[in-house]
N, C-alpha and C positions, 0 to 999 in steps of 0.2 A: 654264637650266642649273642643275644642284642647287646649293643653297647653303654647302655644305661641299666644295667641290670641289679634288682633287689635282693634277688634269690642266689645265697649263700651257698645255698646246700651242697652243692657239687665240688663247693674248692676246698683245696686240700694245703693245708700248710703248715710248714716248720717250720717251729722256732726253737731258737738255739740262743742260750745266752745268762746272763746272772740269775739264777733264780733266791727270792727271795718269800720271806715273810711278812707280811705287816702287822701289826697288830696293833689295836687301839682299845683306849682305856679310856673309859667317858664316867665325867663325875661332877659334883659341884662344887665351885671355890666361892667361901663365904667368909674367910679367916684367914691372917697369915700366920705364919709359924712361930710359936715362941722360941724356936732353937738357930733361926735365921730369917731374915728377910725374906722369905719366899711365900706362897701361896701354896695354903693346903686344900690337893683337891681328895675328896671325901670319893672313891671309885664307884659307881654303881651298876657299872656296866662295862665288859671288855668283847672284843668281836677282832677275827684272826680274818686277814683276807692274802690271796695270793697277790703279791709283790714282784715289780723288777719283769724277769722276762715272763713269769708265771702270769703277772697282769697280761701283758700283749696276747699271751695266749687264750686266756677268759674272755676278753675283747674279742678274738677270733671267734671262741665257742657261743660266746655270746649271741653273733648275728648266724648262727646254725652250722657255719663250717667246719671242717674235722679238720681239727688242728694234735700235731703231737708238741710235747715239750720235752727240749733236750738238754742237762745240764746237771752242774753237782751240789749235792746238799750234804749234809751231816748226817749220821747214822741213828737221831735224835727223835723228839717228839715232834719238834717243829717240823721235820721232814714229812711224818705220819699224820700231821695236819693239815700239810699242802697237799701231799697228795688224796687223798680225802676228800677236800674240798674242792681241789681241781677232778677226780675222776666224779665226783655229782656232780660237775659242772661239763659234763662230757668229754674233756682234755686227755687225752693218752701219755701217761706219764713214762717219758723215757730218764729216770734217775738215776746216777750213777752216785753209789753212797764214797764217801771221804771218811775215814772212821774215827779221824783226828781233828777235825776241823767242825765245826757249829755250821748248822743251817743260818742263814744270814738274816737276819731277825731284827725287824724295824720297829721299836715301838715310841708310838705317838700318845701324849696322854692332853685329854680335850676336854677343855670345859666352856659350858656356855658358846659352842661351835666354834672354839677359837683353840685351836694348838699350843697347850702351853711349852711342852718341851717333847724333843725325840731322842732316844737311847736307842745306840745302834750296838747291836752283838755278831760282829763278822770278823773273820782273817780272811785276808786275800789266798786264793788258788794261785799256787806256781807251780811247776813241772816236777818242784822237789815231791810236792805234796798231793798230788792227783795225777791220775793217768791217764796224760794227754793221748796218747796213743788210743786208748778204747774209744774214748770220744769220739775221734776220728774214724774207727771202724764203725763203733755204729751209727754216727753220721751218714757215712756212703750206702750201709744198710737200707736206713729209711730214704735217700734221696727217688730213687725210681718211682715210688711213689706219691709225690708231692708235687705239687701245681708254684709254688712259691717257698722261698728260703727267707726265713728274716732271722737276722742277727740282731742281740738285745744287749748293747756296748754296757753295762752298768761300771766298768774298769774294776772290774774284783779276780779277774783271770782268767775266767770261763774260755774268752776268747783271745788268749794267747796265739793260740792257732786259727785265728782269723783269715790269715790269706790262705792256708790250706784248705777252709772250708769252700772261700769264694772260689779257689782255682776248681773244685771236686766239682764245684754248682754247676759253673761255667761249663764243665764238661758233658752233664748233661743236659745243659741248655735249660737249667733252671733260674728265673730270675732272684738276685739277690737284692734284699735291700737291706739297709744300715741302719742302726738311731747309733749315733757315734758318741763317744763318751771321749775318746785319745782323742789331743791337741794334732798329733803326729794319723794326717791323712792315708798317707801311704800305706798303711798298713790295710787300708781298705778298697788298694786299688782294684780294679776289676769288679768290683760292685753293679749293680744294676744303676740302685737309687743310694742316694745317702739322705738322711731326714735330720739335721743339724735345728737346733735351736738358733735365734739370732746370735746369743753369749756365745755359743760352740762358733756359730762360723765365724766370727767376727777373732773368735781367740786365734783361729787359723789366717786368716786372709786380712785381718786386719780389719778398721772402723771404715764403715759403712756411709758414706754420705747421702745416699740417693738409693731409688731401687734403680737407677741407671748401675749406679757403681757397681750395686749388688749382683745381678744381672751380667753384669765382664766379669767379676771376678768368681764368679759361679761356675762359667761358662771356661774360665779358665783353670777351675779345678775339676772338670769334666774331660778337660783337653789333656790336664796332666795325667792324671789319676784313671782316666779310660771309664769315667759314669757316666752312664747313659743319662740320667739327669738329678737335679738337687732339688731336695724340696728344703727351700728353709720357712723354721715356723717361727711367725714373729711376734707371737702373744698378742697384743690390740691391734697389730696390724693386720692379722689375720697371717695367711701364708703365700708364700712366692714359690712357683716352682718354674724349674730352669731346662731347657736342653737347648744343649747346642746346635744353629742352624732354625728353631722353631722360634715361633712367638715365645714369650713368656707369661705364665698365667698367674695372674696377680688376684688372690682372692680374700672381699674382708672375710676380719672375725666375724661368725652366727652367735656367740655368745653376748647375748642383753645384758645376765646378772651373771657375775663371777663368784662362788663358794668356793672354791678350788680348786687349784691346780695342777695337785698331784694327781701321776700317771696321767699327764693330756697327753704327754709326747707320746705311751703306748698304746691311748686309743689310736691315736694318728698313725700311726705303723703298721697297729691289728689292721684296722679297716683296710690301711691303703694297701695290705698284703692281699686281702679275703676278696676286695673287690675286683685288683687285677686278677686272682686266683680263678674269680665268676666268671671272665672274660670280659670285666671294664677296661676299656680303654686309659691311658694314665692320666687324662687332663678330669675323667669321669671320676676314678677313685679318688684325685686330688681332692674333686669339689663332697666326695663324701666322708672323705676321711678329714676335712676341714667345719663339715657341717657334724658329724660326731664329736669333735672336739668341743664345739659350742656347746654342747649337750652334755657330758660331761663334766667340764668345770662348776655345770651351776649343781654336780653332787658333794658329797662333803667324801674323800678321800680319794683313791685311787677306784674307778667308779668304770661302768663296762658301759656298750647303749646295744639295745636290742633292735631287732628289723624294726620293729613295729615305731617304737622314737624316732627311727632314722625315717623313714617315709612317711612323718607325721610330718615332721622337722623336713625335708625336700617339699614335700605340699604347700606350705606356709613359706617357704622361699620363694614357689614359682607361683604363688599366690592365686591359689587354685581355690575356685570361689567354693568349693567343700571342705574346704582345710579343717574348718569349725565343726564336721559332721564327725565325730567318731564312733567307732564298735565300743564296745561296752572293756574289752581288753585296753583298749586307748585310753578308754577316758582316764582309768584308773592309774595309765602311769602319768597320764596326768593332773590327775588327782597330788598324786607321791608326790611329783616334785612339786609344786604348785606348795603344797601343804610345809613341802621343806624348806621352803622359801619364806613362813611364815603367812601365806595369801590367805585368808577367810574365803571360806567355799559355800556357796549357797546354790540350795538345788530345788527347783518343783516342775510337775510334770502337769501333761493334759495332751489333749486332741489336736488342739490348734488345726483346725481344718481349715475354716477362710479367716485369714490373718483379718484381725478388722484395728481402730483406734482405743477399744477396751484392753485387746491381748498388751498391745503396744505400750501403755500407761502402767498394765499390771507390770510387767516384764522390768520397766524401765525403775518401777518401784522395788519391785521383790529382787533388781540388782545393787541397791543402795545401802543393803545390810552386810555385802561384804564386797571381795576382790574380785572373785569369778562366778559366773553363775552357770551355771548345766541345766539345761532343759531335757527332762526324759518326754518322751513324745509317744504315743499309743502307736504300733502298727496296725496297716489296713483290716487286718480280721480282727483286733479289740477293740478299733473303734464300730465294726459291725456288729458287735456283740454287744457294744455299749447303747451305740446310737441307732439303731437297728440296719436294715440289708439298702437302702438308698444310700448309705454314706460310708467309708467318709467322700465327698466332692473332689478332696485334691488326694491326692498319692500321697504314700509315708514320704519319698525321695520329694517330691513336693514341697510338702510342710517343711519338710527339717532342711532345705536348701532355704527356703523366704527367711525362717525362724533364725539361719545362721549367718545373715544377712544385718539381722538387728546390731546396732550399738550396744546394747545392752547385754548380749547372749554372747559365751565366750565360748560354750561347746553344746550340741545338741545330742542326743542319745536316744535311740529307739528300743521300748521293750515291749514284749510279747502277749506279757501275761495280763489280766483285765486291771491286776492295782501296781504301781512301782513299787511294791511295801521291797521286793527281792533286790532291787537294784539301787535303792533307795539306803539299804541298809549293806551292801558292800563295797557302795561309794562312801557314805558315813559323812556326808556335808555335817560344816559347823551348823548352819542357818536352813531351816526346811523352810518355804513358804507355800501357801496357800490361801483363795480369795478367802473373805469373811464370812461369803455362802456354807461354809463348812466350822465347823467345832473342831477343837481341835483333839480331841479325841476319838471323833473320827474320818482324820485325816491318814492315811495311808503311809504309813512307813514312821508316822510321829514317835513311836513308841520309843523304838530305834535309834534315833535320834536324840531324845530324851536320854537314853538310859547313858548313852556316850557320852552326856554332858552340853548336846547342842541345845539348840531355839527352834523351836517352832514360831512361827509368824504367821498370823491372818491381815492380809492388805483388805481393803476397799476396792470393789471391781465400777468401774465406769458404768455410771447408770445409763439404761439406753441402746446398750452395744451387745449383743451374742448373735452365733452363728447361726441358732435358728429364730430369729428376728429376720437376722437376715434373706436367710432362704423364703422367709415367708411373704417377705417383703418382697423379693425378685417373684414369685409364685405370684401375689396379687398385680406387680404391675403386666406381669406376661398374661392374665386373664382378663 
């Protein structure tokens, strides 16, 4: 399998580890409480997402791979709501019910994108109270099947029997990797990878001076501990990962803007399990499962990335001069986030066959009314339908390569059909624009626009300057 590879589909992975609930309560705080000092937030919206090892595993299903989840819950509602959520989320849920103990149930209450407080509803798993034993059998059950093992440390007990599961792995020659939660390493020896935050290793190996230091003393918890290598993740610094005998790969953070930071560490897991699963090589999954995390943080909770983010987000690292060119599925998650970021989105479409100094002034104008601006562009058989059978001059690949080239133009988009009224109206920009040559009632997709609450804009087009001036003009001097 190539060693930079996109495609999920084939890996197969298990996760095993604390699984959890999250749940979040969004509302508005405009008052404090006459009964104490505190802020009262008025609810008006609650949404349940899987938590803990249930995240790392959505992270996996996420980017297409057939991921199982292994692990115990409460005999509850919360139980019939993860899994639920996790089997539409294509996750195969291996549950083992506890009939006395609560599904572990995180709730975050958020106003104004800011976390005001968290209420946790969990008792730890001990041997007293679950059975370790099943666990273990159906562990070895699903191993034969499975391309990658990841353990999801959240310290709730799950993985009491941690070195039995790494010795069973080992046995089949499946790779294991860690996110560790125990100070006490040991317990993880025989592991493939371990994935430590800076806080975790540093609680281990002590303060860190340098990545030289870092670096020895990685190297020599590889040496003790038998890992094949460490990934430590250092928040702004992006992450380091280690093996003994090789270079070390030092890679920054890809996150610009931070919204948070919960569940980074399970994208970072998922990924780097699903990629070695594809058949990446480790230094390959490193750089994706650190380019996921970028991507991530900037969602508000414990947040997944799909293929399509992820090789948007590699494009624009290796600064591939189409980066700005997206499918219509692209543009829209980045629409989403863009939007959740707070950015104003402004969109208008056309031909744009020979880029002239008109296009260039319109663009740079109709980008002044917000943050981002999206260019829909006519493909080759609407503009033949438009413009008749001599045009268009340049190819769709053409146009939307020069177009995304501009200063001004943050993503270019191609449709089909002779108006954008369709794409127009499921991208949903704040700001429509369009030249002054047009009314704005009948402008294409305004309605739509309007009725969401946006602007329509008519600019002023550069007198002097169109494409068939132009042609006409190249026509008279070739005569």
């Amino acid at each position: 399998m190539h060693p930079n590879t996109l495609d999920f589909s084939e890996a197969r992975v298990l996760v095993v580890g604390d699984i959890m609930l999250d749940s979040y309560w969004f509302g508005n705080t405009s008052r404090i409480s006459p009964e104490a000092a505190v802020p009262i937030v008025h609810v008006r919206q609650t949404e349940n997402r899987p938590g803990g090892a249930a995240n790392v595993a959505l992270n996996i299903s996420s980017l297409g791979s057939q991921v199982t989840l292994l692990g115990f819950t409460g005999n509850d509602s919360e139980s019939e709501k993860l899994e639920t959520a996790l089997e539409e989320a294509n996750v195969n849920c291996a549950f083992l019910d506890v009939p006395n103990l609560p599904t572990i149930n995180k709730i975050r209450i958020i106003s104004r994108n800011q976390q005001m407080l968290r209420l946790d509803f969990e008792e730890k798993f001990h041997a007293e109270n679950v059975d370790l034993t099943r666990l273990l059998e159906l562990y070895e059950e699903l191993l034969p099947n499975v391309d990658v093992v990841i353990l999801s440390d959240y310290a709730k007990g799950t993985l009491n029997i941690g070195q039995d599961l790494i010795n069973l792995a080992n046995a089949y020659k499946i790779p294991v990797l860690i996110d560790p939660k125990s100070k006490d390493f040991s317990i993880y020896s025989g592991a493939t990878i371990i994935t430590p935050n800076l806080d975790e290793f540093e609680a281990v190996v002590g303060p860190i001076s340098s990545e030289e230091d870092l670096v020895a003393k990685a190297e020599q918890l590889c040496k003790k501990y038998d890992f094949q290598a460490v990934l430590v993740t250092r928040g702004a610094q992006g992450m380091s990962l280690i093996c003994p005998d090789e270079m070390p790969l030092h890679l920054p953070t890809k996150a610009r803007e931070v919204f948070d930071v919960t569940g980074a560490g399970d994208t970072v897991i998922g990924v780097l399990g699903a990629a070695l699963a594809a058949g990446n090589n480790l230094a390959s999954a490193t750089t994706l499962a650190n380019t996921a995390a970028g991507i991530t943080v900037k969602k508000l909770g414990a947040a997944t990335v799909s293929p399509a983010e992820l090789r948007r987000a590699m494009q624009r690292q290796e600064q591939d001069p189409e980066a700005g060119i997206l499918s219509e599925e692209e543009l829209l998650i980045e629409v989403a986030e863009a939007k959740n970021r707070g950015e104003t989105i402004v969109m208008t479409n056309g031909c744009f066959d020979i880029l002239h100094a008109g296009h260039v002034s319109y663009l740079e104008e109709a980008k002044s009314f917000g943050t981002r601006l999206i260019v829909a562009v006519n493909d080759d058989a609407s503009v033949q339908r438009l413009k008749g059978p001599e045009r268009p001059i340049n190819s769709l690949e053409q146009r939307m390569l020069v177009l995304s080239a501009l200063r001004s133009v943050d993503w270019v988009v191609p449709f089909s059909e002779d108006t954008p009224e369709r794409i127009i109206a499921n991208v949903a920009p704040d700001v429509l624009v369009k030249g002054n040559d047009y009314k704005v009632d009948e402008i294409a997709g305004a309605k739509s626009v309007l009725d969401r609450g946006g602007r329509v804009e008519t600019v002023p087009l550069l007198e002097g300057f169109s494409t068939s001036g132009l042609l006409k003009q190249i026509q008279d001097n070739e005569s």
